[in-house]
N, C-alpha and C positions, 0 to 999 in steps of 0.2 A: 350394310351392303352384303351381296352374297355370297355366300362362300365357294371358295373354289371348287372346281370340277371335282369327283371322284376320277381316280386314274383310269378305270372303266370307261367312264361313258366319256374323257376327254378324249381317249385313245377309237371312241366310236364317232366323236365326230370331226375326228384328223378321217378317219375313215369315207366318210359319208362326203366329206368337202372335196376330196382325193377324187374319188367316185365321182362328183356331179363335175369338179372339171376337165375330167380326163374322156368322160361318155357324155354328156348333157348337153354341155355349152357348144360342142361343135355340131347342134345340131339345130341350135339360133338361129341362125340364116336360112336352112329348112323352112323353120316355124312361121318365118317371117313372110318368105313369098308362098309358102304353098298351104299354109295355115295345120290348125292340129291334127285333123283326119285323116290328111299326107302322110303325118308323123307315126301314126300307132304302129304300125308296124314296127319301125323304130324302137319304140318306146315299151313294147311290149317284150320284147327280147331283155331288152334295159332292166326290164322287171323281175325276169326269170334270174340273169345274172345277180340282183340283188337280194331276191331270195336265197339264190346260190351261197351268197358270201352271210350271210345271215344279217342282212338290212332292212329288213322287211317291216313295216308298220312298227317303226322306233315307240312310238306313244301306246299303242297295246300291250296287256299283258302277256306272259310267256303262254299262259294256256290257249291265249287267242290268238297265237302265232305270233307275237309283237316280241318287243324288246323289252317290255317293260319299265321304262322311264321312270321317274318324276315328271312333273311337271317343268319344274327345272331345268333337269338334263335336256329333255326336249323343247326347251327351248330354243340351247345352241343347237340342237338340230337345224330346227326349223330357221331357224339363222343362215345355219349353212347353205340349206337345201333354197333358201329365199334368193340366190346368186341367180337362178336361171329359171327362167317361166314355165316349163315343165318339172322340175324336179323335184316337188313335191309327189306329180304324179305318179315319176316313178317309184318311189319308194310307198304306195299307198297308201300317205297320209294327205292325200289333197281333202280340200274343203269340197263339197258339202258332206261329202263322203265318209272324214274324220268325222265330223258333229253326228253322222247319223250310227257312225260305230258305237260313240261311246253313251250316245241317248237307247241305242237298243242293249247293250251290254249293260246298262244301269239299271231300266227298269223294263226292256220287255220281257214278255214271258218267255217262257221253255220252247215253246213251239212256234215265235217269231222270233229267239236266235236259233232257232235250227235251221228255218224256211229261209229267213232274210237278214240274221247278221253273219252265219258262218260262209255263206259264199264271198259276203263283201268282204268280210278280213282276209280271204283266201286269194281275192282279187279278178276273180270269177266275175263277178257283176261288178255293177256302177249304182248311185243312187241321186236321188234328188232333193230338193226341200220345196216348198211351196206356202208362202205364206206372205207376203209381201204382194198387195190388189193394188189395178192400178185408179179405180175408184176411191182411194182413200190413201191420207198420209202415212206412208210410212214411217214415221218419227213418232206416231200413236198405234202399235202395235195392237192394242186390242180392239181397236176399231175393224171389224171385219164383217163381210156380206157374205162369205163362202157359208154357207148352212151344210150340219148332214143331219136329218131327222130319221127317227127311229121304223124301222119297215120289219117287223116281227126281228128276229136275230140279226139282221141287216143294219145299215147305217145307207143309206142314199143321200149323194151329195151335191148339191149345185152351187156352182159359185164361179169365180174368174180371176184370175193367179196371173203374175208377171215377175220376172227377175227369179225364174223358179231355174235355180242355179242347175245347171250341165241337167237338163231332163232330158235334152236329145241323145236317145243310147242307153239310157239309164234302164234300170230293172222295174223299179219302184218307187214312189213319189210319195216322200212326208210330208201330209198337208193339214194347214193350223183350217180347222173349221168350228164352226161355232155349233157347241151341243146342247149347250144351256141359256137359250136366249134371255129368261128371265133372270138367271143367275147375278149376281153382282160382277162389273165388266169387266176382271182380272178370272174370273172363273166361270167364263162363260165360253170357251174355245177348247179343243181337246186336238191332240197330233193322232193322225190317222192314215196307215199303211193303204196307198194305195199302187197297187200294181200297174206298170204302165201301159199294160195290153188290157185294161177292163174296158167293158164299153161304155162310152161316152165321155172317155177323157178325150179330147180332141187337143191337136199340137196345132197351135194358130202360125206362128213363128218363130227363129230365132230374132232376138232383141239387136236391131245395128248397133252396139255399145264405140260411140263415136264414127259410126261408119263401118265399122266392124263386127259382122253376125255369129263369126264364131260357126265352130263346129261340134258336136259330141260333148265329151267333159267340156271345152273351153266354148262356152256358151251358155249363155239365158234368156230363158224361153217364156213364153207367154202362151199361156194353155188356158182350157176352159173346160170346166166338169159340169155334164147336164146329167142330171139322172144315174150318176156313177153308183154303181149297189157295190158295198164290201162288206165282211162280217164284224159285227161289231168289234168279234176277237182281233182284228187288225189294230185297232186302238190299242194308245202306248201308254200304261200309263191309266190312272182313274178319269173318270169323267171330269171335263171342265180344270185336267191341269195341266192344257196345253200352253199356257202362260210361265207357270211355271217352270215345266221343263224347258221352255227357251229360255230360259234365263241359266235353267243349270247347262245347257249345251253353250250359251253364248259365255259365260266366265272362263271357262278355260281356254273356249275359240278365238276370245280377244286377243288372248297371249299366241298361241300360235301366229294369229293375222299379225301384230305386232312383232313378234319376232323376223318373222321374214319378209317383213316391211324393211326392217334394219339389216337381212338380208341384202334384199334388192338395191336399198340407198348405198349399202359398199359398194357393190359391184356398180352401180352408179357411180361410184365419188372412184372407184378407181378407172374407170372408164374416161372421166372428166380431169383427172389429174393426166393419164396419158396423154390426152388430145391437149390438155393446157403446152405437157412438157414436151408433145414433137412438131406439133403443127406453124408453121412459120409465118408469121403474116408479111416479113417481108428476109431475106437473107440473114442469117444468123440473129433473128429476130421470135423465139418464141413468144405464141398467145399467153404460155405464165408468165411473161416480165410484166402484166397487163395488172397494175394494182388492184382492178375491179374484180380480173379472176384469181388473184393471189386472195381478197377479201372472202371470197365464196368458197375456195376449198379452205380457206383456217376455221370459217364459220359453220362447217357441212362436218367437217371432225369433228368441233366442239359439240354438232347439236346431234353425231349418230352415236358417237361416247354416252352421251347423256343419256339419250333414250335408252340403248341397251342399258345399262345401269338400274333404270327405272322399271323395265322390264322383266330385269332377271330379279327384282327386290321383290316385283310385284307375283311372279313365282313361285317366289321362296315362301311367302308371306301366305297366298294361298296351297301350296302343299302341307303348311303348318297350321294357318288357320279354317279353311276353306274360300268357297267364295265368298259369301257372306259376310264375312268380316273383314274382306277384301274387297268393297267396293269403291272405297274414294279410290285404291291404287288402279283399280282396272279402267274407273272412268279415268283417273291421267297418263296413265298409258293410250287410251283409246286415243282421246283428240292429240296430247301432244304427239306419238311418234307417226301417226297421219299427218300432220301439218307438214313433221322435220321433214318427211316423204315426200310430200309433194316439193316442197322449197329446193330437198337434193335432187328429185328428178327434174325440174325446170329449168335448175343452174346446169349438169348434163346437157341435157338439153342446148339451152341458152352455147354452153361453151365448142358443142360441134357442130356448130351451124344450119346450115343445109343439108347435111349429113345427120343429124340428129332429126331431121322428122322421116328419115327414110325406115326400113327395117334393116339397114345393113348391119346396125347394132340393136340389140334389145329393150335401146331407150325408149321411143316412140314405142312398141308395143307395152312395155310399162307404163307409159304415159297416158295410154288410152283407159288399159284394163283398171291402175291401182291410184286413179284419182278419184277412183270410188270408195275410196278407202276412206276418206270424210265424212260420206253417207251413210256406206252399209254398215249395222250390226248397232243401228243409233247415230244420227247424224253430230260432228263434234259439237254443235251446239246444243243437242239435249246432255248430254254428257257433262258437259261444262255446267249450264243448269243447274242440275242434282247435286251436282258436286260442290256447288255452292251455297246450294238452300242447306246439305247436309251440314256443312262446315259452321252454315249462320246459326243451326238450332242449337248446337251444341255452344253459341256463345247469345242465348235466348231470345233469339226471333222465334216466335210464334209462325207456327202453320197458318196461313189464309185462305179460307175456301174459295 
């Protein structure tokens, strides 16, 4: 199991939980009738203050303005910060944006962290990702029709993108295209800086994700690139390992996303234990005497204990071994604290009635955005899968073509 906090970073994220309930959460109700482009304003003060106090990008290193975590420590962060729908933002480790810091901080060059990772860790700009067509499944990531072909020093690209996380606002769009069509189908895609003002990226839409389009960062968009020219130098990375690097940016993002999954299910389970223990259904009659809702908070503890556990093991496991040698923990991380996720937000849900599908709480807006959380990043069914072809070989089932 993992070992305890260092006094450090516990003392940082008593800090950071302080911080997101004392400025964050009173600003849910905002979020909820006037949506996030309301907010920035808000939010962007929120941000200055937290650089103020030195919160800033907990998961980067001290040279890149961050805190310099583990993997670990930043976990309970992201724990913390997973109580309220924006607070991630504010501390500038929201998703896609974290994936695309620490994919340019790895492998781009000198002159794509000077252009386009040091404004985003500074919080200056926004970014995107693009990689996810709505012609093909996404649960076969290499399956892709976005082509860039070679135009003397150039790359020109055509192709057609959806679920290209927060592109409205954004600076710059990472997008998986295919460089080596002949290549074998894991090295045939390369990730390629595209800036969002070149010509011929066009913005079709934001995505109604249940009804809901979203704004700026809290949005996904559905774009199309005709004829896009960038210099090859925008590429991250060698030719044809855009496959790759999704896998190095998705191992650690699993754990983030899963941490503030178990986040969100607290502040879920304690939202559902108030409303069990003051709402009356009839005079001196609480909804908790109700054996059904007694069942689902002893059950919601048992399974967000759990998961944190498997989380922060699965953590500790890759800051020691890498990802690589952490794959069966991150695929049972992936589906199981999704699942726990969705069962704590629907018992929520389920326990405040008609008051839970409204936004007066931040249930129903969780409920919309993080029942994606079964899909994106590998749907739990491929997960589950691999994780048990891997399990069989090692007790000698044979590979079948």
């Amino acid at each position: 199991m993992p070992r305890p906090l260092p006094d450090r970073a516990a003392s940082f994220v008593r800090e950071i939980r302080s911080f997101t309930d004392e400025h964050i959460v009173p600003l849910e109700r905002e979020l909820g009738a006037h949506g996030f482009v309301a907010l920035v304003p808000k939010l962007e003060a929120l941000r200055s203050k937290a650089k103020e106090r030195g919160l800033w990008a907990p998961f980067l290193p001290k040279d890149l303005g961050g805190q310099g975590l583990t993997l670990l420590e930043y976990a309970h962060v992201s724990e913390a910060l997973g109580r309220s729908p924006v607070a991630h933002y504010v501390f500038n480790c929201q998703a896609p944006d974290v994936g695309n810091m620490e994919l340019l901080h790895m492998f781009g060059t000198d002159a794509q962290k000077e252009r386009f990772l040091g404004p985003l860790t500074r919080g200056e700009t926004r970014s995107s990702f693009g990689m996810t067509e709505p012609e093909h499944a996404g649960s076969n990531p290499v399956w892709l029709s976005t082509r860039a072909r070679k135009d003397g020093d150039d790359y020109v690209i055509d192709g057609h993108k959806w679920f290209t996380s927060s592109f409205e606002g954004s600076a710059f769009c990472i997008v998986m295209a295919v460089t080596e069509p002949d290549a074998p189908m894991h090295a045939r895609a390369s990730q390629i800086i595209v800036p969002t003002d070149t010509p011929g990226l066009r913005f079709v839409r934001n995505l109604p994700v249940m009804g809901e389009a979203g704004g700026g960062w809290a949005s996904h968009a559905e774009i199309v690139l005709e004829g896009v020219r960038v210099p090859q130098s925008n590429r991250i990375g060698p030719e044809g390992s855009g496959f790759l690097l999704a896998q190095e940016r998705l191992g650690p993002g699993r754990i983030h996303h899963a941490m503030r999954w178990i986040g969100v299910a607290e502040r879920c389970f304690e939202l559902m234990c108030t409303r069990a223990a003051t709402r009356e259904l009839s005079p001196g009659k609480p909804l908790g005497t109700k054996d059904t809702i007694q069942g689902w908070i002893a059950d919601s503890r048992a399974e967000i204990d759990a998961s944190r556990l498997l989380v922060l093991d699965a953590a500790e496991q890759m800051d020691r071994e890498g990802a690589a040698a952490s794959r069966d923990a991150i695929s049972i991380v992936k589906f199981y604290v999704a699942g726990m996720l969705d069962r704590v937000m629907d018992r929520a849900l389920q326990t405040h009635g008609g008051l839970g599908m409204l936004d007066d709480t931040p249930i129903a807006w969780w409920y919309r955005h993080e029942r994606a959380a079964r899909i994106y990043d590998g749907p739990d069914e491929v997960h589950k899968s691999s994780l048990a072809k891997r399990i069989l070989s090692r007790h000698g089932m044979k590979k079948r073509d």
